[in-house]
C-alpha positions as CSV (number, residue, x, y, z in Angstrom):
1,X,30.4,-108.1,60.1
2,X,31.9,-104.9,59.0
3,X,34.2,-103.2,60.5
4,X,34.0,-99.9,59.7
5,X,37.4,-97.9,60.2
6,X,38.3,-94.0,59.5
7,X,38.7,-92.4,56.2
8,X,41.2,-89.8,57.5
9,X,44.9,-91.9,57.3
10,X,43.7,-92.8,54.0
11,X,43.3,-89.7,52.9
12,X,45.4,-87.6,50.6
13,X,46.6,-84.4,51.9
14,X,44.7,-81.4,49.7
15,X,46.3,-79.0,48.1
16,X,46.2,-75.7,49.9
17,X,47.6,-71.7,49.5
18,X,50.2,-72.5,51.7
19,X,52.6,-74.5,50.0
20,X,55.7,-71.8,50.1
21,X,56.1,-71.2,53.4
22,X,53.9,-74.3,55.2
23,X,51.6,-73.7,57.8
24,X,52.8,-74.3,61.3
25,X,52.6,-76.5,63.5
26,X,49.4,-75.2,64.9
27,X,47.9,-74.5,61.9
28,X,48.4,-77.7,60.6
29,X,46.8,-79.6,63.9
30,X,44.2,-77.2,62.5
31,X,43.8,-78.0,59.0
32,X,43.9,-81.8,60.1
33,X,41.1,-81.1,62.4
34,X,39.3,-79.5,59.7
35,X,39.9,-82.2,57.5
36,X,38.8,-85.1,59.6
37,X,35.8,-83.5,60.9
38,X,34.6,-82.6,56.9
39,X,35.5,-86.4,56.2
40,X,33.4,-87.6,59.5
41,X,30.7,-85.2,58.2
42,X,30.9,-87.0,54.3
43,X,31.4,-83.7,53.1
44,X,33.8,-83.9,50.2
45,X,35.3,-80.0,51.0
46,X,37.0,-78.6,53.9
47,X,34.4,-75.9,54.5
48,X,34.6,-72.8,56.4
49,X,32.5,-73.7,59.2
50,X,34.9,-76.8,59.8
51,X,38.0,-75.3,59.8
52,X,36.1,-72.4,62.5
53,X,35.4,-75.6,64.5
54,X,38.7,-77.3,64.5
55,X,40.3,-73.3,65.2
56,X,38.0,-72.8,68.0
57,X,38.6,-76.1,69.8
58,X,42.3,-76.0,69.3
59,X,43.4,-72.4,69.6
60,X,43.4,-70.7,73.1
61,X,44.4,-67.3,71.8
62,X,41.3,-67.6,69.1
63,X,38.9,-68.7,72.0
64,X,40.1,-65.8,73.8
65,X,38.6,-63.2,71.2
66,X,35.4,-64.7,71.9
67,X,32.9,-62.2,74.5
68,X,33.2,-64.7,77.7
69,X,32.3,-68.4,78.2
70,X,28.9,-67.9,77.6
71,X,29.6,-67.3,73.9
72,X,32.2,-70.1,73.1
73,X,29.1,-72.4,74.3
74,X,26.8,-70.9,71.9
75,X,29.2,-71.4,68.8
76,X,30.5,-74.5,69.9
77,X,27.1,-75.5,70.6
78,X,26.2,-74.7,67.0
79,X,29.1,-76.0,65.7
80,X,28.2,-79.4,67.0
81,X,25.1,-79.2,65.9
82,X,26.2,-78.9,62.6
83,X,27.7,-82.1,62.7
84,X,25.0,-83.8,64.0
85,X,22.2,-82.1,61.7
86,X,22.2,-78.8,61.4
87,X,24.5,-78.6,58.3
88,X,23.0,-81.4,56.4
89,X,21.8,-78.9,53.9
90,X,25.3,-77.9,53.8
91,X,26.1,-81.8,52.9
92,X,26.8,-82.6,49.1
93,X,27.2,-79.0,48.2
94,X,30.3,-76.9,47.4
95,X,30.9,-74.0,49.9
96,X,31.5,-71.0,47.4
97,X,30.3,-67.8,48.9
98,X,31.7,-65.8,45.8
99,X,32.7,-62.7,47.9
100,X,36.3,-63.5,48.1
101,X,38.0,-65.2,44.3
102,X,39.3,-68.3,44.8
103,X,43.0,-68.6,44.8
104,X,42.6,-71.3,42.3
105,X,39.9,-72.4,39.6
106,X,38.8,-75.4,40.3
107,X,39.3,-75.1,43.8
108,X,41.7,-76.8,45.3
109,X,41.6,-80.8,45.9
110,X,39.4,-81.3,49.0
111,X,38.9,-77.2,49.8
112,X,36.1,-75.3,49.1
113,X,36.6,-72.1,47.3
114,X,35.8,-70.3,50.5
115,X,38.0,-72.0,52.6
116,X,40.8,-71.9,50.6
117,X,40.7,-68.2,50.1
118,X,40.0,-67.6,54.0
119,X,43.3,-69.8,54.1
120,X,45.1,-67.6,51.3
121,X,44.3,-64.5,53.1
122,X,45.3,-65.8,56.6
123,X,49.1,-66.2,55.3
124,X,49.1,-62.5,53.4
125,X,48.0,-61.2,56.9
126,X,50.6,-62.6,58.4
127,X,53.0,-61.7,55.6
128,X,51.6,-58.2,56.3
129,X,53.2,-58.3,59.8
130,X,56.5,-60.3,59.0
131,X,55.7,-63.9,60.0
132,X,55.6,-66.8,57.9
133,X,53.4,-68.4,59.5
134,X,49.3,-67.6,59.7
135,X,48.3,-68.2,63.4
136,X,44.8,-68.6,64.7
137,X,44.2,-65.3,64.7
138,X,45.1,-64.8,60.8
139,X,42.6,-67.8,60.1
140,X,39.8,-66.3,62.3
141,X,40.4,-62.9,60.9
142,X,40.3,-64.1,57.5
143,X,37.2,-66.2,58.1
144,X,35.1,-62.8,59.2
145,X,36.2,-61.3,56.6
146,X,33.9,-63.1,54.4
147,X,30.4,-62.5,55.5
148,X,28.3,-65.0,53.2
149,X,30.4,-67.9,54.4
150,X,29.5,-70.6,56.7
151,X,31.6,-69.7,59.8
152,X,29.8,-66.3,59.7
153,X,26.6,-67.9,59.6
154,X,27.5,-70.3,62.4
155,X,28.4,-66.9,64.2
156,X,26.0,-65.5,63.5
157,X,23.6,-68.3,64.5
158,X,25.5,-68.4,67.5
159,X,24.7,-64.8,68.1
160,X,28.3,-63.8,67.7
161,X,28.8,-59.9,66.5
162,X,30.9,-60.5,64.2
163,X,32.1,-56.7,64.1
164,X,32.5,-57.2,67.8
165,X,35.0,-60.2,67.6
166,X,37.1,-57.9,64.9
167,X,37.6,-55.2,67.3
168,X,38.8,-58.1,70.4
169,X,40.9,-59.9,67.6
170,X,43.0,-56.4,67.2
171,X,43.2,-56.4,70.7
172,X,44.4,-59.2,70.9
173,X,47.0,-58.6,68.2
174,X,48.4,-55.4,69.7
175,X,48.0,-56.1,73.7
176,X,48.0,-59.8,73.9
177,X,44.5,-59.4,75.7
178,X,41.1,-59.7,74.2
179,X,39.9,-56.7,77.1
180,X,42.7,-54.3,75.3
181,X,44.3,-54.0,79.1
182,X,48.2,-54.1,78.7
């Protein structure tokens, strides 16, 4: 009998952008999501789509840039579905979308090249604004910005406009609500 038990504890922790300052603590529950769902996946990257996944699921603020309940369903739905089939094309491949230069060549250990820059430009957005920290926001922000990678097409799938979540993510930055109402 085998008794199968999970890859994650064993795991070594992959190198990523934000080795100055850290993530936070969010961010990291976020990154550790990510990481367990690419190892329960038997992908060998972190991928875009999975750190969207882990971020949406974990993230109130992030799920609140989202156009209603109705939405969330439809990515989460996707997202899912991704885990049970609908990525296996995805499986065995290295996520590089090319729009965005990795922070690193080779990318680094256990990141795609997309991920890792989405992750890279997360923390200079939040540099931008003082913090040094990324937040969920930063990550999500970051993620749209790269329109050939795999969160975008789960978005996209989902029928997310992705220009449309931009404009409730700054609303969400400057009013604290995803309507723009103070």
């Amino acid at each position: 009998m085998h008794i199968r038990t999970s890859e994650t504890p064993e795991q070594a922790t992959p190198d990523h952008p934000w080795a100055g300052a850290g993530p936070s603590p969010a961010m990291t529950a976020v990154v550790t999501g990510a990481r367990r769902r690419a190892v329960r996946d038997g992908d060998r990257h972190v991928d875009t789509a999975h750190l969207l996944h882990s971020l949406v699921e974990s993230d109130p603020e992030v799920r609140d840039a989202f156009d209603g309940g109705p939405q969330l369903a439809r990515v989460l739905g996707y997202l899912v579905q991704r885990s049970i089939g609908y990525g296996l094309r995805w499986q065995g491949t290295q996520e590089d979308s090319g729009a965005f230069p990795a922070v690193r060549e080779p990318a680094g250990e256990g990141w795609s090249p997309s991920a890792e820059a989405a992750m890279d430009r997360a923390l200079r957005r939040a540099l931008r604004r003082g913090e040094l920290h990324a937040d969920g926001l930063d990550l999500l922000a970051a993620l749209v910005a790269d329109p050939r990678c795999r969160a975008v097409e789960v978005l996209e799938r989902a029928g997310v406009a992705v220009e449309a979540l931009r404009g409730r993510m700054a609303d969400l930055r400057s009013t604290g609500d995803p309507q723009g109402r103070s």
